[in-house]
N, C-alpha and C positions, 0 to 999 in steps of 0.2 A: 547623786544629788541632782537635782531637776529645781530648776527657774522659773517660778512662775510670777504672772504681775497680774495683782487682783486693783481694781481702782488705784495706778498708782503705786500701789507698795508693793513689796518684793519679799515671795515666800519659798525657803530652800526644804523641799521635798525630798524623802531618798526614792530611789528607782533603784532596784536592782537590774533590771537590763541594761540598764548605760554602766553600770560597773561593768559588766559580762565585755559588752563591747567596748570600752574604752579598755579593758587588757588586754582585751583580742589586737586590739586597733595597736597597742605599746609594743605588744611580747610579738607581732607583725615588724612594727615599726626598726624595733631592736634585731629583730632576726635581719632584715633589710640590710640595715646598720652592718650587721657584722660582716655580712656577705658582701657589703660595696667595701667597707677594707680590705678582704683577705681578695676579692679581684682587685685592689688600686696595688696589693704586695705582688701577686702576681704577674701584673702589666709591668710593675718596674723591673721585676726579674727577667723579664721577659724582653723588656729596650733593651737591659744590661748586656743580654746575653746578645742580643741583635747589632747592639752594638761594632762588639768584637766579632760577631762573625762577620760585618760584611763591613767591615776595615778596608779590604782589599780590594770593594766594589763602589766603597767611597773616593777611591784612590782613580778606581776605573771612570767611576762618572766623573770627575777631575781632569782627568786626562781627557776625556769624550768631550767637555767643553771646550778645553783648550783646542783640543783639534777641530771644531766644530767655529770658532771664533777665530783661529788661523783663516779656515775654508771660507768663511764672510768677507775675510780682507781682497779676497781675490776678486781679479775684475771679471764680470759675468759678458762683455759686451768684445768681440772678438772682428774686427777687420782683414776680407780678405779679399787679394787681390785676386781679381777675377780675369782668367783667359779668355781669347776669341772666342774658344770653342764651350766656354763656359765648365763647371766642374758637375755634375752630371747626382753627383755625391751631397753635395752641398745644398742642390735643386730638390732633393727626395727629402733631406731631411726638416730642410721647412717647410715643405707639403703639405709632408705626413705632422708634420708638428713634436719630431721628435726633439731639436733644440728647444721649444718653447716647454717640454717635460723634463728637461737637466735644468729649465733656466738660464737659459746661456742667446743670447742676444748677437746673430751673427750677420753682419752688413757686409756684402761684396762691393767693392772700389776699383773697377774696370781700368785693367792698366794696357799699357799699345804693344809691350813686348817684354820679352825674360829678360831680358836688362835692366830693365824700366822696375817690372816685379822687383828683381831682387836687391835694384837702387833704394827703392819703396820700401823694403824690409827692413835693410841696413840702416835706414834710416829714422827708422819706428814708423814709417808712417802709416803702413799695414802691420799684423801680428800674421798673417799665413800667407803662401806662395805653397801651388803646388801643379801649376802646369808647364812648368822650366824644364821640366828632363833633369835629369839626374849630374852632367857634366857640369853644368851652370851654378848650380848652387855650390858645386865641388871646387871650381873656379874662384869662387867669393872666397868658401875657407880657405883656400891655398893662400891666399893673399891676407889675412887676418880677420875677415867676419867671423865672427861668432855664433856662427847657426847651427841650430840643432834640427838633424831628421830624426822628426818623430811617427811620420809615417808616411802613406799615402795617397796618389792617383791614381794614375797609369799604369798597371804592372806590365802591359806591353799595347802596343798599337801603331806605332812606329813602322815607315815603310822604303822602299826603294823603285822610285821608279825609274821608266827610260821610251825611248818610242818604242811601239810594237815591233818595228822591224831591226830591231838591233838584240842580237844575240846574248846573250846570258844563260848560263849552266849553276857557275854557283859564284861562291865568295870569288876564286879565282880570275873570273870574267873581269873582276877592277882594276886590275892590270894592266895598267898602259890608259888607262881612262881617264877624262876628263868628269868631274865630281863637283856640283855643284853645292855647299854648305860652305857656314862659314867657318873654315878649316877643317883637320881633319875631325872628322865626326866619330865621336869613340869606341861605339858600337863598335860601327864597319871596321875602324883601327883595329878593335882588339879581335873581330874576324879574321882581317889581314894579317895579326901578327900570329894567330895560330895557323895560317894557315905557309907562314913563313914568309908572307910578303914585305916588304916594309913600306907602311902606309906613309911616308914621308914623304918616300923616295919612285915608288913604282906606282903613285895615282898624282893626277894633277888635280888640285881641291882649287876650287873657284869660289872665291866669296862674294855672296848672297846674303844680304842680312832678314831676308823675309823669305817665308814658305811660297805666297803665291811669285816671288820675286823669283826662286828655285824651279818651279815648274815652269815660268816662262823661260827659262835659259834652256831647260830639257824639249820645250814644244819649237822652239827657233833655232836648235841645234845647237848652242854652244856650248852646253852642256851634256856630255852622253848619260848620263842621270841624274840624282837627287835623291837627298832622303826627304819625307814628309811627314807632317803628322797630321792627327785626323780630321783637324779642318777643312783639307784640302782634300778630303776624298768624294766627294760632291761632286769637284772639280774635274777630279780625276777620271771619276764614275763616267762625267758627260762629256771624256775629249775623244775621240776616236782616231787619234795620234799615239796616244799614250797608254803603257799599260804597267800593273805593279808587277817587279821582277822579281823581288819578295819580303819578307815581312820580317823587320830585323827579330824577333824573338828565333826565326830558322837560324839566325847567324849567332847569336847571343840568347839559348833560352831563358826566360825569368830575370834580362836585364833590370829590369825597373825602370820604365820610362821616365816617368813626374812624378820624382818625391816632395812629400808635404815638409815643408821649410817652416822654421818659428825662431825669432831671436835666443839662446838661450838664458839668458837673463828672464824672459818673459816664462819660459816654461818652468825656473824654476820659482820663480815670483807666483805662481797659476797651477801648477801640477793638478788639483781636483778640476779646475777647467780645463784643462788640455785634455784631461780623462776623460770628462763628459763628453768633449767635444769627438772627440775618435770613438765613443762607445755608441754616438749616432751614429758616427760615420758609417760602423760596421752597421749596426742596425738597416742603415739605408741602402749599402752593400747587397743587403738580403734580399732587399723591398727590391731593386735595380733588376737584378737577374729571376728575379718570378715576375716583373712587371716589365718586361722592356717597353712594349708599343705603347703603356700610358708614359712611360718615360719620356719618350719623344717628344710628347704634346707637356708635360712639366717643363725638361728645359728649353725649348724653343719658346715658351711663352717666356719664361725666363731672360733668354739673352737676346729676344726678340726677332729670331730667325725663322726662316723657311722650315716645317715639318720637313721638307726633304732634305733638306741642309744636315737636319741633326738628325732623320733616319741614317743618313749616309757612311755616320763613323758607330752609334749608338748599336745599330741592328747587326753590325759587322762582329762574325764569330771571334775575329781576329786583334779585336777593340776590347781589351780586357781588364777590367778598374780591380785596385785590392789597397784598401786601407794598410796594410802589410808594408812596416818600413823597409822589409827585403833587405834586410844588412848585410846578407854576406854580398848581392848584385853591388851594393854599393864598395863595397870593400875593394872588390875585384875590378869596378870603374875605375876606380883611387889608383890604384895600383897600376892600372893599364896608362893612366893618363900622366902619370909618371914617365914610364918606358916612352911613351908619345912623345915628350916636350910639353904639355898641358901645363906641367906642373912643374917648378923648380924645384932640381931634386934637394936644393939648400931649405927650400920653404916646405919640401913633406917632411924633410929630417926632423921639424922644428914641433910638427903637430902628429898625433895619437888620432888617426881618422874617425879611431872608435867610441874616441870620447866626444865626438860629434854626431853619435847615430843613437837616438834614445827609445830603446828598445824596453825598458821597463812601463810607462804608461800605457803602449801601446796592449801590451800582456793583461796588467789589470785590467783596461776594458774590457778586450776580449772575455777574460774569466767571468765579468761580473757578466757580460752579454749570454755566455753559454749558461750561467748559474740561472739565468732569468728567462730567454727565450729561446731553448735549445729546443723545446718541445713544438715552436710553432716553425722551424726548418732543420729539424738534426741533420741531415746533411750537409746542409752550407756550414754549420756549426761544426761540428764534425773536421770538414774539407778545411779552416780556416787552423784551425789546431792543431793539426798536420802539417799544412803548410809553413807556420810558424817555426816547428820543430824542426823543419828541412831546411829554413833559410835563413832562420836569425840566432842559429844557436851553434 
């Protein structure tokens, strides 16, 4: 039927092509029709079944938030107290801008000495300490802080000096010596006690509460040596009175110089930041020993020292960094500084050393470090997972 308007009025024509095509257009329209239900049956069979299959991954993405909204609570912004010699680790990693790629916000707080550091910690005022040595912080736990080694500096760099013209063979030579630290120094003790000496008894230990204060008792004689560590090799390098007798890792290999210290409270409050924060570390680890000589020039602008100042312990084969908590070096400190008098043996009966050395964070990074950039150093990656296996397990 066709419309048409002649002056006005209105006349119904048949057409047979608008029939043609208005069935065409219906018996279209209707096919459409039936094909948009039997896909809307399809799509719900199809949610239904999607449903229940990923039940398990609704549960997963559930979980993934909640742990995702834990890891938000933690604080991103991490205080550490910073040694003379500066931490060398810490230096690489905000360089290269590895903390600003975890996110993690880390301000160094220059403190005068390992006392003061690890006052600072006990205190909250800082969250890390990691240039103390290994004794110091063991000192704080025997007494009731709360700190956890989760990883850290120095795995050796530690020294002994004395003048050039005073004789030294080996541990033995301590024998009847005057010994400048402030007491017995644990290393040497636990050298002496293997070697049967009694570090009590058979050295005279002269207290010195500062390194360059050490070296001056050795250069004026009142001292027949001194242990030191690597700020004073500068020092050392430019007296020609004095020379190193040897290098505590000879007397103690893989002691652990400076382990990295953390309230444990805070690590367990932070654990994805304590993760990140060591997963630069090691990363910077890497960056340090392919790059030493830019090293230099990072941390001396850093703690604002002389290029030769911080070549002096830096370029030194014998100055050796490892993010690595070294638990058993620590165990076997514990233990020695016990038998010393260090520790009262009422106050180690009371504590589990082990429950104060946390060796799990340290791993994860690690794994996730070699999962990600083993291919730009498999060796150091390689050497670091080895090492693990040798000393913290």
């Amino acid at each position: 039927m066709r419309k048409n308007s002649i002056n006005g009025s209105t006349v119904h024509t048949y057409n047979p092509e608008y029939n043609r095509n208005s069935y065409k257009k219906k018996a279209k329209e209707k096919g459409s029709s039936m094909k948009k239900k039997i896909v809307s049956v399809l799509l719900v069979a199809a949610m239904a079944v999607s449903l229940v299959a990923c039940g398990n991954s609704s549960k997963s993405d559930s979980s993934s938030k909640k742990e995702s909204s834990s890891e938000s609570k933690e604080t991103k912004k991490v205080t550490w107290a910073q040694g003379a010699s500066g931490n060398v680790l810490v230096s690489i990693a905000k360089d290269q801008g590895y903390f600003d790629e975890v996110g993690i916000n880390v301000i160094e707080d220059p403190v005068e000495s390992s006392t003061a550091a690890l006052q600072a910690l006990q205190a909250k005022q800082v969250d890390v300490t990691s240039n103390q040595g290994t004794n110091n912080p063991l000192q704080f736990i025997s007494t009731g802080s709360d700190f956890s080694i989760v990883g850290g500096y120095m795995l050796k760099g530690m020294y002994i000096i004395g003048k050039k013209d005073t004789q030294y063979k080996d541990v033995t030579s301590l024998k009847g010596s005057k010994f400048a630290y402030a007491g017995v120094h644990p290393v040497v003790g636990m050298a002496l006690l293997d070697a049967g000496i009694d570090p009590n008894n058979d050295v005279e230990w002269l207290t010195y509460s500062t390194n360059s204060d050490r070296l001056a008792a050795v250069v004026s004689g009142e001292a027949d040596y001194a242990v030191l560590s690597g700020d004073q090799l500068y020092a050392v390098g430019n007296n020609d009175q004095i020379e190193i007798k040897a290098w505590l890792d000879d007397l103690v290999p893989n002691y652990g110089c400076c382990r990295m210290n953390m309230n444990t409270d805070f690590v367990k409050k932070n654990p994805t930041t304590v993760k990140l924060l060591l997963k630069s570390l090691i990363r910077a680890e890497q960056w340090y020993l392919a790059n030493k000589e830019e090293c230099v020039k990072i941390l001396a602008k850093e703690i604002g020292a002389e290029e030769d100042y911080v070549a002096a312990y830096l370029l030194n084969d014998n100055y050796v960094s490892s993010v690595d908590p070294c638990k058993n070096s620590v165990v076997k400190t514990w233990e020695a500084m016990i038998k010393m008098g260090f520790i009262d043996q009422a106050d180690a009966d009371k504590i589990n050393i082990e429950d104060h050395i946390n060796t799990e964070l340290y791993k994860e990074a690690l794994d996730e470090c070699v999962a990600e950039y083993h291919d730009e150093d498999p060796d150091f990656y390689d050497g670091r997972v080895k090492f693990f296996e040798e000393n913290d397990q």
